[in-house]
C-alpha positions as CSV (number, residue, x, y, z in Angstrom):
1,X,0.0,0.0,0.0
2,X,0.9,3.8,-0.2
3,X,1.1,5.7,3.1
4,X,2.7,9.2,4.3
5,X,5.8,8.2,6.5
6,X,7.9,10.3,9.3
7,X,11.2,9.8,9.4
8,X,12.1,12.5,11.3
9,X,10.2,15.6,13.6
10,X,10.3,18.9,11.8
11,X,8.6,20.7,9.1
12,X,5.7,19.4,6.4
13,X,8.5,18.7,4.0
14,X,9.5,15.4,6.6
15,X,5.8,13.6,5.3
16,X,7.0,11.6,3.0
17,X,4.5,9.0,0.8
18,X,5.9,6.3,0.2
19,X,4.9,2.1,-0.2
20,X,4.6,0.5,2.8
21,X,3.9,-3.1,3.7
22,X,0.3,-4.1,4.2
23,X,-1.1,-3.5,7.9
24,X,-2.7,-6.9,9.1
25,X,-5.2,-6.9,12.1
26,X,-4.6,-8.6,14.7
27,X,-7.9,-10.5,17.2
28,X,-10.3,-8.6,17.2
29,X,-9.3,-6.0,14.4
30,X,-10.2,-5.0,11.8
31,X,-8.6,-3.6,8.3
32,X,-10.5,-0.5,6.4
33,X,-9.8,0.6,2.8
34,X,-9.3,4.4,3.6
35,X,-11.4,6.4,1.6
36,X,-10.5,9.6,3.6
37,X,-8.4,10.2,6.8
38,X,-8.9,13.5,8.3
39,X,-6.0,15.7,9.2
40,X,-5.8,17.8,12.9
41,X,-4.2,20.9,13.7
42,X,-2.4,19.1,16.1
43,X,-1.1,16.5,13.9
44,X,1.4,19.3,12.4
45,X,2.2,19.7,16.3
46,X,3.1,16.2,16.2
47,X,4.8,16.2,13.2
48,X,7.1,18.3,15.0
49,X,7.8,16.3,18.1
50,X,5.6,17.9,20.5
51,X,5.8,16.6,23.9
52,X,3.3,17.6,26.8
53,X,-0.4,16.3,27.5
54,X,-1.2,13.2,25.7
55,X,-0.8,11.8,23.0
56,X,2.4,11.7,22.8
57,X,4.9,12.0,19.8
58,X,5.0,8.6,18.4
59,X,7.8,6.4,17.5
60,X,9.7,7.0,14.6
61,X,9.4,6.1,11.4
62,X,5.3,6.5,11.7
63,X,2.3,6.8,9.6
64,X,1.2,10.0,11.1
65,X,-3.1,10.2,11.5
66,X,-6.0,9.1,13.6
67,X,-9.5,9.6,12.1
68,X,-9.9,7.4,8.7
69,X,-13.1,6.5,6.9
70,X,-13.9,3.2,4.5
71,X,-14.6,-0.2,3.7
72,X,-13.7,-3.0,6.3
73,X,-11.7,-5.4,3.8
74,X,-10.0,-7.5,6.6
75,X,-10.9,-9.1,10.2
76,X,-9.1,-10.3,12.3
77,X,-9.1,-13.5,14.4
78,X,-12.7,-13.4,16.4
79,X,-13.9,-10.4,15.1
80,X,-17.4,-10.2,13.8
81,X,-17.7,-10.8,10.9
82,X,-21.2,-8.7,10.0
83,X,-18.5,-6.0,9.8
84,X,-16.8,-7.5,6.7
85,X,-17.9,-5.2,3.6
86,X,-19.3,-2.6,5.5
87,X,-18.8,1.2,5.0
88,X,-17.1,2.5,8.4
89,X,-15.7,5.1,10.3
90,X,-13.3,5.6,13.1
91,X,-11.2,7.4,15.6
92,X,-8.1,5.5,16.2
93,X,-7.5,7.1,19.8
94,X,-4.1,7.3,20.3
95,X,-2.9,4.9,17.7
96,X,-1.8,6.2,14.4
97,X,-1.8,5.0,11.0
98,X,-4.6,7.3,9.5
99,X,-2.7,8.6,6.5
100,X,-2.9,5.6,4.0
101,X,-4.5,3.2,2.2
102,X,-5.5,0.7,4.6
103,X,-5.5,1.2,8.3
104,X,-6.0,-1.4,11.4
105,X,-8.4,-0.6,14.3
106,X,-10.5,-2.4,17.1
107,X,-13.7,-3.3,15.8
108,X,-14.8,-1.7,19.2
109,X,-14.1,2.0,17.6
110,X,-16.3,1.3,14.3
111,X,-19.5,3.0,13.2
112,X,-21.1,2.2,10.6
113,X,-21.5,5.1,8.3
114,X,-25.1,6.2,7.8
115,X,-26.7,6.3,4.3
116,X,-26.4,9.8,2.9
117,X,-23.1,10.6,4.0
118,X,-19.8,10.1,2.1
119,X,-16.0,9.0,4.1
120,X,-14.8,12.5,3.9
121,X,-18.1,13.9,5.9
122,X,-18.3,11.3,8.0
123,X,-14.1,12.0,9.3
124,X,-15.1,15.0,9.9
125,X,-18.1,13.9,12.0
126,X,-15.8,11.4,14.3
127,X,-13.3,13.7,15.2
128,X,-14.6,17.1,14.9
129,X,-18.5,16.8,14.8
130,X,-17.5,15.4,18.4
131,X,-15.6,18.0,19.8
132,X,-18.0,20.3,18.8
133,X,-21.0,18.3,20.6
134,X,-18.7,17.8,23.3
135,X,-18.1,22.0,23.5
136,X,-22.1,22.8,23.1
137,X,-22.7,20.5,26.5
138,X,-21.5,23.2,28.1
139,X,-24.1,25.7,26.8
140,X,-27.5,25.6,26.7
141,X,-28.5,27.8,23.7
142,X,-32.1,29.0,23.3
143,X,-33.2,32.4,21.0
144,X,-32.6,34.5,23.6
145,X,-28.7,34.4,23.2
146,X,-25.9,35.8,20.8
147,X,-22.8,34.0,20.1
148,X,-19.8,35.2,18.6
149,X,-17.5,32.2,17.0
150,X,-14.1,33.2,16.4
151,X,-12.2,31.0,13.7
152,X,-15.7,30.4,12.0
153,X,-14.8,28.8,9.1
154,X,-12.7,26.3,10.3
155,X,-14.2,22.9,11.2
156,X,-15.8,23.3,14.2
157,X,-16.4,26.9,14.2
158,X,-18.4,25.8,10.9
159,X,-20.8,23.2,12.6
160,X,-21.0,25.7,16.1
161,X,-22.5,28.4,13.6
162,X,-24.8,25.9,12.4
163,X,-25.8,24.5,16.2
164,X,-26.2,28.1,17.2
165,X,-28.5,28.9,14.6
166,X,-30.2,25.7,14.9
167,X,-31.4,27.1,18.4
168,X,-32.6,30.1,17.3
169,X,-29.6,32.3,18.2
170,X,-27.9,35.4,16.3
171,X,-24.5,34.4,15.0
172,X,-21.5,36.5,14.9
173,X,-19.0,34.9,12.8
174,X,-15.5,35.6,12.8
175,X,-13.1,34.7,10.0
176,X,-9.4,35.8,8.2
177,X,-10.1,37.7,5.1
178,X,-13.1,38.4,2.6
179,X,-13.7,34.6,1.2
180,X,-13.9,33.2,4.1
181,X,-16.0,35.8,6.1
182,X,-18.2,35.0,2.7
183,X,-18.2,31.4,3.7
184,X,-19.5,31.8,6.9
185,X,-22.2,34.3,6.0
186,X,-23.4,31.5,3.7
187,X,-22.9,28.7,6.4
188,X,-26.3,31.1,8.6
189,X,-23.8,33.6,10.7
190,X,-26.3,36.2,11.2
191,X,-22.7,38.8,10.1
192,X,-19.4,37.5,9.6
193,X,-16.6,40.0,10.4
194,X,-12.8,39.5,9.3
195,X,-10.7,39.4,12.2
196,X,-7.8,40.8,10.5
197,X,-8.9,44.3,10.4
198,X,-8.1,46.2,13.4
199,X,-11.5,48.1,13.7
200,X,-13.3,44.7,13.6
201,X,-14.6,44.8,17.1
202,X,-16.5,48.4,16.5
203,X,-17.5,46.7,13.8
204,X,-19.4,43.8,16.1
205,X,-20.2,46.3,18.7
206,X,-22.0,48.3,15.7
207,X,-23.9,45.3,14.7
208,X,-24.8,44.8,18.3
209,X,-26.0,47.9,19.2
210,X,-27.2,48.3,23.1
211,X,-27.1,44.4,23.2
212,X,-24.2,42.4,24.6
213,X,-23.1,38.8,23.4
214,X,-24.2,36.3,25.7
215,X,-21.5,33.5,24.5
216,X,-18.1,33.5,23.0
217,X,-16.6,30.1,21.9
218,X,-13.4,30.6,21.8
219,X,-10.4,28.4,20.3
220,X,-8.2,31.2,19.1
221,X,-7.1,33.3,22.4
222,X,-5.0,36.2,22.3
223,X,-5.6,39.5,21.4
224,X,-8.7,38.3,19.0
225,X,-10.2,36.0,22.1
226,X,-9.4,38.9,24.4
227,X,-11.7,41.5,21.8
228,X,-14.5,39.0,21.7
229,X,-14.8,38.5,25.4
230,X,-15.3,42.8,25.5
231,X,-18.2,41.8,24.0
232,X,-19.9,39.7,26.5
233,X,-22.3,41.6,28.9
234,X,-23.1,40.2,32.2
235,X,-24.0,37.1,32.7
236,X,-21.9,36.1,29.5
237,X,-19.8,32.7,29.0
238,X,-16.3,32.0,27.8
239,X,-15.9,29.0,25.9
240,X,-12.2,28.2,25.7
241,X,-11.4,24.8,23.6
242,X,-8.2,26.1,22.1
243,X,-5.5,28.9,21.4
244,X,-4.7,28.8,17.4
245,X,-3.7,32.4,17.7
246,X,-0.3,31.4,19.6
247,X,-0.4,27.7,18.0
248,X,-0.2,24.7,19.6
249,X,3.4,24.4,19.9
250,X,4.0,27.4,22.8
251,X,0.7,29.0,23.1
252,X,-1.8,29.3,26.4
253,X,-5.1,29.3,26.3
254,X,-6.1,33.2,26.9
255,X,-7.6,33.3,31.1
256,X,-8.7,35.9,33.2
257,X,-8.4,36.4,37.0
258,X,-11.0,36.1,39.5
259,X,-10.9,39.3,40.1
260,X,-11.4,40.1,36.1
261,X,-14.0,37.9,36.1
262,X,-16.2,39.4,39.4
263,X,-15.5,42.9,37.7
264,X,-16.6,41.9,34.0
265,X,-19.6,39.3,35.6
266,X,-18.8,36.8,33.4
267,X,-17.7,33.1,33.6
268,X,-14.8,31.3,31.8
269,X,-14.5,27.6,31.2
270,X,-11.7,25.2,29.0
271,X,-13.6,22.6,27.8
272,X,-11.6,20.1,26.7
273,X,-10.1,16.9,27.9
274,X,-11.5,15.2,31.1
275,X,-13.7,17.6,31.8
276,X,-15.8,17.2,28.4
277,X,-15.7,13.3,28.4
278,X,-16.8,13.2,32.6
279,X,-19.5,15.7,31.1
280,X,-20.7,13.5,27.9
281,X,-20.8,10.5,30.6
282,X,-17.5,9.0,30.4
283,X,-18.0,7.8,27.2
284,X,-16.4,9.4,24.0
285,X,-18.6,6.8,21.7
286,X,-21.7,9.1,22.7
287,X,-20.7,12.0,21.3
288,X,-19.0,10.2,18.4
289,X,-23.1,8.3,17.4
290,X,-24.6,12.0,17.8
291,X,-22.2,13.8,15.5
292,X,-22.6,11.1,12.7
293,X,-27.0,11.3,13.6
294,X,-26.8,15.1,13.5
295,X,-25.1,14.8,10.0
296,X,-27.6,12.1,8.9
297,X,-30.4,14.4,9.6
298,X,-28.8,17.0,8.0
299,X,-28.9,19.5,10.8
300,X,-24.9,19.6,11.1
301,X,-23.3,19.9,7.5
302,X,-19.6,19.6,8.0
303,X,-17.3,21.5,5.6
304,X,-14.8,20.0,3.9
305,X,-11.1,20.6,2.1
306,X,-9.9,17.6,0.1
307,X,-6.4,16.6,-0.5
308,X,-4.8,13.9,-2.1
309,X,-2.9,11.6,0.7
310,X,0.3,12.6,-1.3
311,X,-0.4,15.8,-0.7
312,X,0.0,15.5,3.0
313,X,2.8,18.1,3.6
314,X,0.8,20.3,1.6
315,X,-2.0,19.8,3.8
316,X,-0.1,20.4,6.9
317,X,1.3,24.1,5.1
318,X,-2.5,25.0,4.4
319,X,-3.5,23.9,8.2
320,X,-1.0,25.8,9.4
321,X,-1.0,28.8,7.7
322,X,-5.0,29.1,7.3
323,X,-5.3,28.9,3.8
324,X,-8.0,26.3,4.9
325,X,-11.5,26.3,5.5
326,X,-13.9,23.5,7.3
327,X,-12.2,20.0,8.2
328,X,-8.8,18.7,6.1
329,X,-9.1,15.4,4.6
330,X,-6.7,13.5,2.3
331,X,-8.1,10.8,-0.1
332,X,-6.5,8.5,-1.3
């Protein structure tokens, strides 16, 4: 088979792609013929031999990626075999090998994929579709509230615009630049702003008028999480599931004191990690079934950028430099 190898930790330029010997699944396994393996921010963290919270860097050489979408071609000994043929989707947890043509999991991490939706939609689903219901357990959204999503058109900020409006609440949608505040006017953001002009929070505050923003979900920090909290009255929440703004590799996610807190009235909460899975029940399979039903249903529509998987390092420049929009998949 053909899959993107790393020899080394450093830039996008070290994914190389490459033929590899075929994977074989051990009891109770199975083997999918990839038909799309989505791509994380922080597998270009990974790439680079980040260490810190889990997971951890992986031994080298390794077939970088973790969410992969398919047919089941393979069991192994004692799996079921119902699962043979079948079009499926997983989240390989902490094991890798997402990034070629065939991939090994435990039939234990398998959905099926519902009708209606194709491998690429349905990666996006298990990995971010879940974080994203995983971050909007922490809200309770009804008409009365108005959320401001930084990083819009990424891949969650895509399907939180669509949850928000979903419950009846006015979207403001930020987003780098004129296409891609475009793309989240048309994903239902009520106005989508560009971040990257300095007057951008008079700009929401115009739009507001004597109204304050009731939520900010935040996974960009810094100076442009910082302006978005200014626009929470009292009673508002902070959201915080991540800190693009300083990247992954050295950044914190932006926090407040007690003290600013009290004096603003407003809460602020990280999200991820423990605390979402203790809050989804201990059980990350939950979330996972409700991302890929909400995307049956056709209330969450993820967005998606395709790459070819051998144009992985090319993937990892576009991630990291946001020339992306919606979740980054590579097809093989």
């Amino acid at each position: 088979m053909h899959a993107i190898r790393l020899h080394a930790f450093g830039p996008a330029e070290n994914l190389t792609y490459e033929e590899t010997p075929d994977p074989v699944p051990a009891p109770g396994q199975v083997r999918i013929a990839v038909a799309a393996a989505g791509v994380h921010l922080l597998d270009t963290a990974l790439r680079e031999g980040m260490t810190g919270p889990a997971p951890a860097p992986a031994a080298l050489p390794t077939v970088p990626g973790r969410e992969v979408a398919g047919t089941v071609d393979a069991l192994g000994e004692g799996t079921d075999p119902a699962w043979l043929g079948r079009r499926v989707v997983a989240h390989l947890g902490f094991a890798p090998g997402g990034y070629a043509e065939l991939a090994v999991t435990d039939a234990a991490r398998l959905h099926a994929i519902p009708p209606g939706l194709d491998a690429a939609e349905a990666v996006a689903m298990i990995g971010t579709g879940r974080t994203t219901l995983g971050i909007v357990q922490f809200t309770e959204l009804t008409p009365a509230d108005l959320v401001v999503v930084p990083a819009a058109a990424g891949g969650i900020g895509t399907l939180l615009v669509q949850y928000a409006k979903n419950a009846g609440a006015t979207v403001i949608g930020l987003a780098g630049g004129p296409r891609k505040t475009s793309l989240v006017r048309a994903n239902g953001a009520d106005t989508a702003i560009d971040y990257t002009r300095p007057d951008w929070p008079a700009e929401a505050r115009a739009f507001l008028g004597d109204r304050k923003a009731t939520v900010v979900y935040d996974s960009v920090g810094g100076d442009t999480g910082r302006a978005a909290v200014g626009l929470l009255g009292p009673g508002g929440r902070h959201i915080v599931f991540g800190w693009s703004s300083r990247g992954l590799h050295d950044g914190e996610p932006l926090t407040f004191t007690p003290a600013e807190l009290t004096a603003r009235g407003i809460t602020s909460e990280q999200v991820l990690g423990p605390v979402m899975l203790q809050k989804a029940g201990g059980d990350i399979r939950t979330l996972e079934t409700r991302a890929l039903a909400e995307a049956a249903a056709g209330r969450l529509r993820p967005a998606v950028r395709r790459f070819a998987l051998s144009e992985a390092a090319e993937a990892h420049r576009a991630l990291e430099n946001r020339r992306t929009t919606g979740k980054v998949v590579l097809i093989p």
